[in-house]
C-alpha positions in Angstrom: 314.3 192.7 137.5 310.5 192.8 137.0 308.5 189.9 138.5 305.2 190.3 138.1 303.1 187.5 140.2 303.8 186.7 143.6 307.2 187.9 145.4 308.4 186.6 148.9 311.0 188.8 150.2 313.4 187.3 153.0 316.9 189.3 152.8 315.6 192.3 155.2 312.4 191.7 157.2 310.3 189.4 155.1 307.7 190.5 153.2 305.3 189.1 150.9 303.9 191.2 147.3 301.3 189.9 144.6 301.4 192.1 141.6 303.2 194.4 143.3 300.7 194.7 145.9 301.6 193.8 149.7 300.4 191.0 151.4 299.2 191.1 155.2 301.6 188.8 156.6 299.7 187.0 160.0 301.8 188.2 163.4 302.8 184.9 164.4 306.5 184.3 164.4 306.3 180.7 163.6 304.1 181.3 160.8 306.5 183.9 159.5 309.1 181.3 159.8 307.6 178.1 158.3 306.6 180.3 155.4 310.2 181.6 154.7 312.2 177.5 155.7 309.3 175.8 153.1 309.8 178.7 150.4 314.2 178.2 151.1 314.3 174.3 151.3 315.1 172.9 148.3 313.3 169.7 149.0 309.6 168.7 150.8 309.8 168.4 154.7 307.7 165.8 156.6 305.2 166.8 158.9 307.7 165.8 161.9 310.2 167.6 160.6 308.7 170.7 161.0 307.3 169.8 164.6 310.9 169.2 165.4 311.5 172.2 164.2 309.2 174.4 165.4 307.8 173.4 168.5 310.4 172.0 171.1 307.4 170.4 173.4 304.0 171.3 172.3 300.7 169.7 173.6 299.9 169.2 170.2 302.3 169.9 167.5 300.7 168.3 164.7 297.4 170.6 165.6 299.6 173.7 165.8 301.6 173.3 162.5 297.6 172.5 160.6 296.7 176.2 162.0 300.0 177.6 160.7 299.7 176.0 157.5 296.2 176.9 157.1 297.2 180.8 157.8 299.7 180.2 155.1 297.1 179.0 152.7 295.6 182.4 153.2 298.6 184.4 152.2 300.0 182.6 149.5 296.9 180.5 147.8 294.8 182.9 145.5 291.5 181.6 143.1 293.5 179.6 140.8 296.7 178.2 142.9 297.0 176.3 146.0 300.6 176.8 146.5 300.8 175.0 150.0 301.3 171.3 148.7 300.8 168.1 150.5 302.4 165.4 149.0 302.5 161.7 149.9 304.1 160.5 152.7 302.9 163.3 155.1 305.6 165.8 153.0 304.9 169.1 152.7 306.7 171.8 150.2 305.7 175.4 148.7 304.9 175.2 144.9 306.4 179.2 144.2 307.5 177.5 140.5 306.2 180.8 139.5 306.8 182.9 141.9 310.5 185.2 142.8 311.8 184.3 146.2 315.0 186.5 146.4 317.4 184.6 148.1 316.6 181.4 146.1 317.4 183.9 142.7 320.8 185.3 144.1 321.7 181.9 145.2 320.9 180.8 141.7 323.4 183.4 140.2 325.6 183.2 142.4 326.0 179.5 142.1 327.2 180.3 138.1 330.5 181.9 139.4 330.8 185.2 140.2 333.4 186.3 138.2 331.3 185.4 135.5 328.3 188.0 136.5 328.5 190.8 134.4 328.5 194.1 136.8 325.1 195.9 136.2 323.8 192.3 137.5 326.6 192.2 140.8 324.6 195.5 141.7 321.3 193.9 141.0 322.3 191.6 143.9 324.1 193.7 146.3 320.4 195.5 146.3 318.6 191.8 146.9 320.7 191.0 149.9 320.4 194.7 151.2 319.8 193.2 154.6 320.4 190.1 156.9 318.2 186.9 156.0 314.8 187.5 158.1 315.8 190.5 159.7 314.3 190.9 163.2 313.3 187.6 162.9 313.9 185.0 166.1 312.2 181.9 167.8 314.3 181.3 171.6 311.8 178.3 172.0 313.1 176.9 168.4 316.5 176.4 169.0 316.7 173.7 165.5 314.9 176.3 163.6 317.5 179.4 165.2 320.6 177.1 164.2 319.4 176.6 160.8 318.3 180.6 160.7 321.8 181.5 161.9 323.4 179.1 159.3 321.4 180.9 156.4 322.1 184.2 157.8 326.1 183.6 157.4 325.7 182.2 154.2 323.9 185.3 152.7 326.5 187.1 154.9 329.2 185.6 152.8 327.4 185.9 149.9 327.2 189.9 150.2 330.6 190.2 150.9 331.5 188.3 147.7 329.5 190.5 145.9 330.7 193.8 147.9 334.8 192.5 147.0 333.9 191.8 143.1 332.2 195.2 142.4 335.0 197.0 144.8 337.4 195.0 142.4 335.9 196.1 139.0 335.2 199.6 139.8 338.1 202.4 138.9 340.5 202.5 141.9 339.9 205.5 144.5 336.9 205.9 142.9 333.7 206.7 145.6 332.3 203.5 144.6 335.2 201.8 145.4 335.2 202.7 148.6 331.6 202.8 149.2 331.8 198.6 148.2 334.6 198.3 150.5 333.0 200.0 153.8 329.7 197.8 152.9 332.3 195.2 153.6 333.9 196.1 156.5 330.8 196.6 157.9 329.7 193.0 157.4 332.7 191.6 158.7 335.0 194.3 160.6 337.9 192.0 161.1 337.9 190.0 157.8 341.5 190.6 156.8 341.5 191.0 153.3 339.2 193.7 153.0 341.3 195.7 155.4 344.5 194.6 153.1 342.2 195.8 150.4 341.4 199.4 151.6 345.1 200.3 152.5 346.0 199.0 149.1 343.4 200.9 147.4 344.2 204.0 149.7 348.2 203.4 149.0 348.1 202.9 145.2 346.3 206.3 144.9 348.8 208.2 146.5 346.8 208.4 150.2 349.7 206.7 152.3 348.9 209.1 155.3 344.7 208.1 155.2 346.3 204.5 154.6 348.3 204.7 157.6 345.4 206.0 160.1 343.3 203.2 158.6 345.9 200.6 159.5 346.0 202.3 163.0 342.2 202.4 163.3 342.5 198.6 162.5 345.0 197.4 165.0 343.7 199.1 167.7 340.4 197.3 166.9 341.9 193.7 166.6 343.8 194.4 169.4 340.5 194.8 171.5 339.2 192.0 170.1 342.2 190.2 171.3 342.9 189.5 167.6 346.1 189.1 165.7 347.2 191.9 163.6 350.3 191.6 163.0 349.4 189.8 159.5 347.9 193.1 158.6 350.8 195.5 159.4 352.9 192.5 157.6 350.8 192.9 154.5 351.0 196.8 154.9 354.5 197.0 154.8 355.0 194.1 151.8 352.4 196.5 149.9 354.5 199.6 150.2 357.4 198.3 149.4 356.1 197.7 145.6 353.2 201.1 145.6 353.8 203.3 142.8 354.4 206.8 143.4 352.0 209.2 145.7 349.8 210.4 143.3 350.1 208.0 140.3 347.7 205.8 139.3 348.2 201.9 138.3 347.0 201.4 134.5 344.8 198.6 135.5 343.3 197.1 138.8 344.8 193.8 138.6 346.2 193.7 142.0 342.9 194.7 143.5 341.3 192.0 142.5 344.2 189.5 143.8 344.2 191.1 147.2 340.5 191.1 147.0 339.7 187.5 145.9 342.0 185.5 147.9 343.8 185.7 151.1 347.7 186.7 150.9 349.6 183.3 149.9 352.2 181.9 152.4 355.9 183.6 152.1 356.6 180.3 150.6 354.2 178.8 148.6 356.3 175.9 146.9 357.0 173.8 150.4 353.2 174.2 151.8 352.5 170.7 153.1 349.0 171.2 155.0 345.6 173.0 154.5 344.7 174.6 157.6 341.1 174.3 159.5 339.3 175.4 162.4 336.5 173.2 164.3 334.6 175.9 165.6 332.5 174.9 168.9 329.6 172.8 168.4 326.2 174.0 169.5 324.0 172.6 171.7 320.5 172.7 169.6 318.2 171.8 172.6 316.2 173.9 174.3 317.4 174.8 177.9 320.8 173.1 177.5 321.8 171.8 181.1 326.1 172.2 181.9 325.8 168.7 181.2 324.7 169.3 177.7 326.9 172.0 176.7 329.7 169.9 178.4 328.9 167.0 175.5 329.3 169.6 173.4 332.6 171.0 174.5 333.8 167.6 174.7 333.1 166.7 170.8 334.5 169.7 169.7 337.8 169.0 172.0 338.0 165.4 170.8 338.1 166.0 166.8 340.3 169.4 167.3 342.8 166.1 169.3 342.3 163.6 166.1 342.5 165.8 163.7 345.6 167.2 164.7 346.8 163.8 165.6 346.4 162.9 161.6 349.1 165.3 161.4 347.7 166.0 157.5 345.7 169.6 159.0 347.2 172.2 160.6 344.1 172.9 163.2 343.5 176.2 164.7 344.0 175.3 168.8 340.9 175.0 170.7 341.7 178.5 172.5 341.5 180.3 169.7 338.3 178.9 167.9 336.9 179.2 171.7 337.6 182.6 172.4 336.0 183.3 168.0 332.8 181.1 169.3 332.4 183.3 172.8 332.6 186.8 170.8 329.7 185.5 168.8 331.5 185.2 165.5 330.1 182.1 163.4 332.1 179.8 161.5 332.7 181.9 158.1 333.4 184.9 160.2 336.5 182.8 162.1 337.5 181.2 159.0 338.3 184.4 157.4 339.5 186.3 160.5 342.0 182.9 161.1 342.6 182.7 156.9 342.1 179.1 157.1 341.7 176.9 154.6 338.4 175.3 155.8 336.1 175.7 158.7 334.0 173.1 160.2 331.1 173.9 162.5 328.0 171.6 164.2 325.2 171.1 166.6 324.5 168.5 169.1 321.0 167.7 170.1 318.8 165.2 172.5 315.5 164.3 171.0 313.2 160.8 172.0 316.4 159.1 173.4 318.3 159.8 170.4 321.6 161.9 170.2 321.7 163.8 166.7 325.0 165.5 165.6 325.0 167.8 162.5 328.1 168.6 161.1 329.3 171.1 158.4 332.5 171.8 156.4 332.8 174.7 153.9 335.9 176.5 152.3 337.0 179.5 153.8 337.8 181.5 150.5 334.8 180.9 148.7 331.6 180.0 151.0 331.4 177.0 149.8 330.3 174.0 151.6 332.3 171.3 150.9 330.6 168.5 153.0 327.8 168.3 155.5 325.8 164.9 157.4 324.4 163.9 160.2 325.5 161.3 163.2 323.2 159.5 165.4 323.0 157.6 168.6 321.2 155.9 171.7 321.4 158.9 173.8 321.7 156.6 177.1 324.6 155.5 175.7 326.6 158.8 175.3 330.1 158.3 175.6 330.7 155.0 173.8 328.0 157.2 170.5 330.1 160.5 171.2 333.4 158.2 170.6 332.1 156.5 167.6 331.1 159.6 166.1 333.9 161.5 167.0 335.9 159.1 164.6 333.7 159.1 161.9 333.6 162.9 161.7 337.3 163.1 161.8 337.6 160.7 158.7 335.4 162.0 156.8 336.6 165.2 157.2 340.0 164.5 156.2 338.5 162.3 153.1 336.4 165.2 152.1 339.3 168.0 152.1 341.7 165.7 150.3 338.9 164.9 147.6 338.3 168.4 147.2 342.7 169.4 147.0 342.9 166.6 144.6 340.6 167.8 142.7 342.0 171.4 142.8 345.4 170.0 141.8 344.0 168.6 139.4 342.9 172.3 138.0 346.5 173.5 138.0 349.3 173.3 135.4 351.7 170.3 136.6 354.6 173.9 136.7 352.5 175.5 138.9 351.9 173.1 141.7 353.5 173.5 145.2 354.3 170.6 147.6 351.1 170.1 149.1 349.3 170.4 145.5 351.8 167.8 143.7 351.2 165.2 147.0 347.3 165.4 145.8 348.0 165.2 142.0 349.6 162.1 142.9 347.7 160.7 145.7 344.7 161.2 142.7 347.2 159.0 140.2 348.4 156.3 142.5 344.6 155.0 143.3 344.3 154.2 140.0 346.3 150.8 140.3 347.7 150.4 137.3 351.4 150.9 135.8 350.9 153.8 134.0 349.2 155.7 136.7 351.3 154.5 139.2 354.3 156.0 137.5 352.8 159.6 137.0 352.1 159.1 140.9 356.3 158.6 141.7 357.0 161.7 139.6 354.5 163.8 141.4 355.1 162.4 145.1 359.1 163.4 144.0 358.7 166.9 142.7 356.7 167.0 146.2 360.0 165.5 148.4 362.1 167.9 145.8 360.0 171.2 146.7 360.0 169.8 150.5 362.2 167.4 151.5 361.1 167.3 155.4 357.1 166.2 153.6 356.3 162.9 155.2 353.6 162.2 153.5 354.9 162.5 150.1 357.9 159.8 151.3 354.8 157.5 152.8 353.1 158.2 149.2 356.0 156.9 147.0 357.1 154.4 149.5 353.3 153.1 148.8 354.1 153.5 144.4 356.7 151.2 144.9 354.8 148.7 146.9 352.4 148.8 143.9 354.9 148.1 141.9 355.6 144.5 143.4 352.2 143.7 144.5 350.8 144.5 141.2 354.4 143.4 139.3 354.3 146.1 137.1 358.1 146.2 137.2 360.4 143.3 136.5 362.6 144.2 139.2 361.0 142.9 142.2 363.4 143.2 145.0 364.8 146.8 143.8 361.4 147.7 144.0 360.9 146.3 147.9 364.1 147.7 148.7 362.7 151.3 147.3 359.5 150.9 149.3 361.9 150.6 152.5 364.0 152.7 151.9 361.8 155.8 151.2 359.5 154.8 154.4 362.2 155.3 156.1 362.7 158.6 154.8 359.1 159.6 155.6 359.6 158.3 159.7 362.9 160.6 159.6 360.6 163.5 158.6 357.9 163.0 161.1 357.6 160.0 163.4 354.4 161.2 164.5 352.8 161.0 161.1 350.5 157.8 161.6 351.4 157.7 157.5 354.8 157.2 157.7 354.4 153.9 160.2 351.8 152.8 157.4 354.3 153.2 154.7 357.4 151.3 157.1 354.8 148.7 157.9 353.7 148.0 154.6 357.1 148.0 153.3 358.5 145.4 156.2 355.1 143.1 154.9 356.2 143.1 151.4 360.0 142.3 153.0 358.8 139.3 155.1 359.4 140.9 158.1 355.4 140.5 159.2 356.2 140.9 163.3 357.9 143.9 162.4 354.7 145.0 160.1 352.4 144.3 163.0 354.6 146.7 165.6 354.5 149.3 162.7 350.4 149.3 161.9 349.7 149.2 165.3 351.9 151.9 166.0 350.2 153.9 163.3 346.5 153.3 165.1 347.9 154.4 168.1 349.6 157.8 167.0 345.9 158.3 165.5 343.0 156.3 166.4 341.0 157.3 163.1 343.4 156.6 160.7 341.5 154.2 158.1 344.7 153.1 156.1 346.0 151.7 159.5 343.1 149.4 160.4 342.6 148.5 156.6 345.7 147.3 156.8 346.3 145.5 160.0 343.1 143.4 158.8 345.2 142.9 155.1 347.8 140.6 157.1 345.9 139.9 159.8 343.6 138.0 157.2 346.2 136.4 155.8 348.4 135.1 158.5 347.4 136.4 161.2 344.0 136.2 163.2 341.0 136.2 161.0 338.8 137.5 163.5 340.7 140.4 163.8 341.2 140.8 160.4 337.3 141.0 159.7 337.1 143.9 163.0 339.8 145.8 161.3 338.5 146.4 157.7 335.6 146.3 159.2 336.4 149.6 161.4 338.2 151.3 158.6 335.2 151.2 156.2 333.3 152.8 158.4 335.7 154.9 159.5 336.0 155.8 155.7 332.8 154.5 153.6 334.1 156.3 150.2 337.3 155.4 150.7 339.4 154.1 147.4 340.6 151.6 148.6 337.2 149.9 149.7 337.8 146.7 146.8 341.1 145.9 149.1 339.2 146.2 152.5 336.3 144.0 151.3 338.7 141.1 149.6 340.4 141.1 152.6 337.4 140.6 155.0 337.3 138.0 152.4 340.1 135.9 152.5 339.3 136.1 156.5 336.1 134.4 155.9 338.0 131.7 153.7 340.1 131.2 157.1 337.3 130.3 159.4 335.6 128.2 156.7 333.3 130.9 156.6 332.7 130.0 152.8 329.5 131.8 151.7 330.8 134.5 153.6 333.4 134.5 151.9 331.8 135.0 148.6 329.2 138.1 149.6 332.4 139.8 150.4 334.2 138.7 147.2 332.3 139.6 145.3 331.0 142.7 146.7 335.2 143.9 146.0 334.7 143.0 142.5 331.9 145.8 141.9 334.0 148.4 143.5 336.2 151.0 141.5 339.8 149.9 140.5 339.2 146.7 141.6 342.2 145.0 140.0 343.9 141.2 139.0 344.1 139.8 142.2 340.7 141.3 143.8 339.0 139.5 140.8 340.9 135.9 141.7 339.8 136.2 145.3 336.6 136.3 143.9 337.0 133.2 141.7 338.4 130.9 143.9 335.9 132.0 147.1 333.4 131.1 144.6 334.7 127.5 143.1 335.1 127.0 147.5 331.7 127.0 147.9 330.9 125.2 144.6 329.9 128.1 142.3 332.1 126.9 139.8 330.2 128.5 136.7 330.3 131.9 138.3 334.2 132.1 139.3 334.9 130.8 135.6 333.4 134.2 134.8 336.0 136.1 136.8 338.6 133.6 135.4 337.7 134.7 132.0 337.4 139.0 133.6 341.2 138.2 134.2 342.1 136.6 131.2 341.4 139.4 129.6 342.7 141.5 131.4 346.3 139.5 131.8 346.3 136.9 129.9 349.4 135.2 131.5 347.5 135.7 134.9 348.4 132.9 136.7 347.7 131.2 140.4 351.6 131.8 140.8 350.9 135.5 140.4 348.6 135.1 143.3 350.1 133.6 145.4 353.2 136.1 144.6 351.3 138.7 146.0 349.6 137.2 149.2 351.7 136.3 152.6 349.6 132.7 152.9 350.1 129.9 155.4 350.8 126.9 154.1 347.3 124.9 154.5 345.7 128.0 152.7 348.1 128.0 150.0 347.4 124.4 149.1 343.9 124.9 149.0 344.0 128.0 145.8 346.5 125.6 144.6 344.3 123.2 144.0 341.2 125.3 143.3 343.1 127.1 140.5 343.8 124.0 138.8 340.3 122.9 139.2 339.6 126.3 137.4 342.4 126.9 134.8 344.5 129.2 135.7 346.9 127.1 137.6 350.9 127.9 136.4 350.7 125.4 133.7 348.2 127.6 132.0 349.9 130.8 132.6 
């Protein structure tokens, strides 16, 4: 690992070398600190960035960060470079193309999978991150610039103990490297489960039961101080002897290390799983001198999403006592997400800044310290409750959006066999977003083998009770009221599982819609939004019939709420069309048309989305423009007809007899179909 050139070193104190020659760094801290954020952000800051950062309230900031940039200058710049970089619009970056900054280079390996990194390099980087990032380093008057030190810091802590577990893993079992890997580990993180599982396995499958045993009592007595569960660890202990070999024999090959290493033990019983699991640690307050007030907006935030979340009833969330009690013993998120073997972990920071309120969040997965989602909320600060709610629902759905993305797309990794209840309800939430017959179908089969694995799953009933709704909206079966009879019928199903799944009043509401029954939709929906205030399908679909029989107004507030409530959500075409057909209502006809058309351009947009869009467009006289979509649906159905529409849609009757005569106006009336 030769690098000739200039080196910044920031795992362990940070130091900078050229040609192997050290550097005289200048004493200031916050020199020492921009150097090491500009050399580990991927991206150029702006110049109030890093006053924000830095200096919490400075006479003269933008004076202060010139004399720290010009000392930097002097360490970094030599005769031929000037590595400090100014660009435009008042940015500022490093240029170190050239240079080795070690964190940046095991982030870089890392990020190629690390099962993938041959050994002799794994070493390479368990030297690299010998130490914590910027050891010794710490600004008390820069709390934005602590948070994200502290955030860096656990990620190289995860980082190491990734490395630490692979090489413990490839190493011959018992051997003094294996164990020399494994108290690196422990070390790091004292009460990370698996590498405790991972000693007394070690220890037991090399015939040590006895030094096994005073491990496992060294370990309890620990978590039990800690006021941590062990019991998981004694239960692992026990499943582990029951299958050791013999004292004294050793296993051929070091399979099972690597299992109990690389993951967490799996559930007793892995085919019915029906949630992932999260904790919300407790948010931060990032601003200097936080008042009770302050830290009280923070408790608050992080009460309110561990409520909603659990209220979607698709997480099973860590209760706030326990992610309280983590937060107060100073362990950060990836610390509690291992100690709680939780599926994901979701941390953030609050802070006040010119009469804004600024809330950072961050989600990663437990297992593999991997950051699944992060962004950022603001807010009139004067205005705290009414911004704190707001936010508060927007975090909540996009968390639950993000960790469903990300379980689809590991369903999507695993052989169809292999799947257990929860996988096979994401393999076919993936399928059934498609909208179209053939998708739709793979959907039922998976949302089945879900119910089949776990019949109490309530969102795999809401799920197919949904497939068969497609199937009569869309008519991609012929037999229409089997169909609509299905839909209820398997709703009903998912309320008998869990009436406090918001899903499963979606699915019976829905259902009682397609049946006629639209008072008994509307009790339903609502009913749905009240069990959990941030569920997105719930508003979306209040404003579907509310902007079709209902009131319009409310229809627009509805779809309205539930795209912001869920901006990436797949079913964004339906929640645009039906802001829509709202528009259409109020004689709202331009309107009517943006939002048309906007649902056209979104993913999956199907038959009927594309002849809301023609006949909002012949309503306001655009007559060459909805023949386009005419002809978009002609070849896509030819038979398409306005009979189809209409079909689909719950009109009144004044509305009906206005696409009536619009669709003859434009060809695609029933005498054309």
């Amino acid at each position: 690992m030769s690098h000739p050139g200039l080196r910044i070193r920031v795992l362990g104190p940070l130091s900078v070398s050229r040609q192997g020659v050290a550097v005289s760094l200048p004493r200031s801290r916050k020199v020492r600190g921009l150097l090491a954020f500009l050399a580990l952000e991927p991206t150029a800051s702006s110049r109030s960035r890093l006053c924000d950062l830095f200096w919490d309230v400075p006479n003269d900031p933008r004076g202060e960060l010139r004399w720290c940039l010009s000392k930097l200058r002097g360490v970094l710049d030599d005769g031929e470079r000037h590595r400090v970089v100014t660009a435009e619009r008042d940015l500022i970056a490093l240029d170190l193309s050239d240079c080795h900054v070690d964190a940046i280079e095991v982030e870089r390996s890392i990020g190629q999978g690390i099962e993938q990194i041959p050994s002799e390099r794994l070493a390479e980087l368990r030297d690299l991150e010998g130490g914590d990032l910027l050891e010794g380093m710490q600004l008390d008057e820069s709390p934005e610039f602590s948070a994200w030190l502290s955030a860096r810091r656990q990620r190289h802590r995860a980082i190491r103990i990734d490395v630490l577990r692979e090489l413990a893993a490839r190493v011959p079992r018992g051997s003094s490297d294996a164990f020399r890997f494994l108290e690196a580990w422990l070390q790091i993180a004292p009460f990370d489960q698996r590498a405790h599982e991972m000693v007394l396995d070690t220890l037991s499958k090399c015939g040590r039961a006895p030094e096994a045993e005073q491990h496992l009592a060294r370990a309890i007595r620990s978590f039990e101080k800690e006021g941590l569960d062990w019991k998981p660890l004694r239960d692992a202990w026990h499943a582990a002897r029951a299958v050791t070999t013999s004292p004294g024999q050793l296993p051929a090959r070091a399979e099972p290390v690597v299992l109990a290493a690389a993951q967490p033990a799996p559930p007793i019983e892995p085919a019915v799983r029906r949630r992932s699991s999260i904790a919300i640690m407790p948010f931060i307050d990032g601003t200097a001198s936080a008042q009770a007030e302050r830290r009280r907006i923070a408790d608050g935030l992080t009460e309110d999403i561990i409520t909603r979340l659990a209220k979607l009833r698709v997480l099973f969330v860590i209760a706030r006592g326990t992610v309280y009690v983590l937060g107060e013993r100073g362990i950060a998120a990836q610390e509690a997400g291992r100690i709680l073997n939780v599926d994901y972990v979701a941390s953030g920071s609050v802070r006040r800044h010119d009469g804004r309120l600024s809330v950072v969040v961050e989600l990663a997965e437990t297992s593999h310290a991997r950051i699944v989602w992060t962004d950022e909320f603001e807010g009139v600060a004067n205005e705290t409750f009414s911004v704190l709610d707001s936010i508060v629902d927007r975090i909540v759905s996009a968390i639950a959006e993000e960790i469903e993305s990300a379980e689809c797309q590991r369903a999507l990794l695993k052989p169809p066999s292999s799947l257990d209840a929860w996988e096979a309800y994401h393999r076919g939430l993936w399928h059934m977003y498609k909208f179209n017959g053939s998708d739709n179908a793979h959907a039922q089969r998976f949302f089945r083998s879900a119910i089949e694995l776990d019949p109490t799953f309530a969102r795999a009933h809401a799920g197919l009770s949904f497939t068969h709704f497609q199937n009569v909206f869309l008519e991609l079966t012929p037999d229409r009221e089997r169909q609509i009879a299905l839909s209820l019928e398997v709703a009903a199903q998912s309320l008998s599982a869990d009436d406090r799944d918001p899903a499963a009043h979606w699915a019976m509401g829905r259902a009682l819609w397609l049946n006629g029954a639209e008072r008994e939709s509307f009790v339903e929906l609502q009913r749905s939004i009240e069990l959990s205030p941030n569920f997105a399908l719930g508003h979306y679909t209040l404003g579907f019939v509310h902007s079709q029989s209902g009131d319009p107004r409310v229809a627009i507030e509805a779809t309205d709420y539930s795209r912001e409530l869920s901006p990436f959500d797949p079913l964004q075409f339906a929640m645009l069309a039906s802001r829509a057909l709202a528009h259409v209502r109020l004689g709202e006809l331009e309107e009517a048309a943006h939002w048309a058309v906007k649902a056209t351009g979104r993913p999956n947009a199907h038959a009927h989305i594309l002849a809301i869009a023609a006949q909002c467009l012949a309503l306001c006289n655009r007559r060459d423009e909805a023949q386009k979509f005419v002809a978009r649906i002609r070849q896509r159905l030819p038979a398409y007809s306005v009979e189809d529409f209409l079909r689909a849609f719950r009109f009144g009757r004044d509305t009906e007899k206005l696409f009536r005569r619009n669709a003859r106006q434009l060809g695609f009336d029933s005498s054309t179909g």
